[in-house]
C-alpha positions as CSV (number, residue, x, y, z in Angstrom):
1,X,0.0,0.0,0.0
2,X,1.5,2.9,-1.2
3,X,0.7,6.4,1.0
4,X,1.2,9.7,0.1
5,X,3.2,11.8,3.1
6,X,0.6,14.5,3.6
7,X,-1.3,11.6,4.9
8,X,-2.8,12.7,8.6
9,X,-3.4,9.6,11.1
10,X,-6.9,9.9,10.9
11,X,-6.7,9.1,7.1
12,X,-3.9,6.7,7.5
13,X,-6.4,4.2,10.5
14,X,-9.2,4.7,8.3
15,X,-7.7,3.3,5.5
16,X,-5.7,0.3,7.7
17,X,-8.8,-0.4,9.6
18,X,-10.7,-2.8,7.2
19,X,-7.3,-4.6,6.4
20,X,-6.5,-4.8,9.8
21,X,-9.9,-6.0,11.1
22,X,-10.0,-8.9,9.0
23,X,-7.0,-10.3,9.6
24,X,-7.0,-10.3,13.1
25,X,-10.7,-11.9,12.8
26,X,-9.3,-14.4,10.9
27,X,-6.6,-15.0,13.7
28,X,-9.1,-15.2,16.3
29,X,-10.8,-17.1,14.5
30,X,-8.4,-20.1,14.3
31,X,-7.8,-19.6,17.9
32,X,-11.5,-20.2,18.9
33,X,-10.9,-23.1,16.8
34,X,-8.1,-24.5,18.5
35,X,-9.5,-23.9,21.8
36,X,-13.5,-25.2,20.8
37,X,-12.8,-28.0,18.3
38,X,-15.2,-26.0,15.8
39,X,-14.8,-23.1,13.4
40,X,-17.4,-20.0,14.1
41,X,-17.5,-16.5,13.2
42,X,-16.3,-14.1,15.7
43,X,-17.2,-10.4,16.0
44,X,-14.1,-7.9,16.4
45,X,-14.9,-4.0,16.9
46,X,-11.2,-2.0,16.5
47,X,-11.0,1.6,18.4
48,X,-8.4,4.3,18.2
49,X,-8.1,4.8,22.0
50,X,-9.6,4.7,25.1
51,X,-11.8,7.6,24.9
52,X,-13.6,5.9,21.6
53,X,-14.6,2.6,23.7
């Protein structure tokens, strides 16, 4: 991914976040697996900092 330097942090975790999300619900997701025996969807939310939870 190629980013231009006038990019703020607000553009920048807006434009990680779907990329990020998905692999770490695909990581989670083989955990649960590992721990339950049996594959199921999980639900991650991803904030920017404590005030946003």
């Amino acid at each position: 991914m190629s980013l231009p330097a006038s990019l703020s942090v607000e553009k920048l975790f807006q434009k990680i976040t779907p990329v990020a999300l998905r692999e770490a619900e695909t990581i989670v997701a083989a955990m649960v697996e590992d721990l339950e025996g049996e594959r199921r969807e999980v639900d991650l939310d991803i904030h920017q900092g404590p005030s946003s939870l």
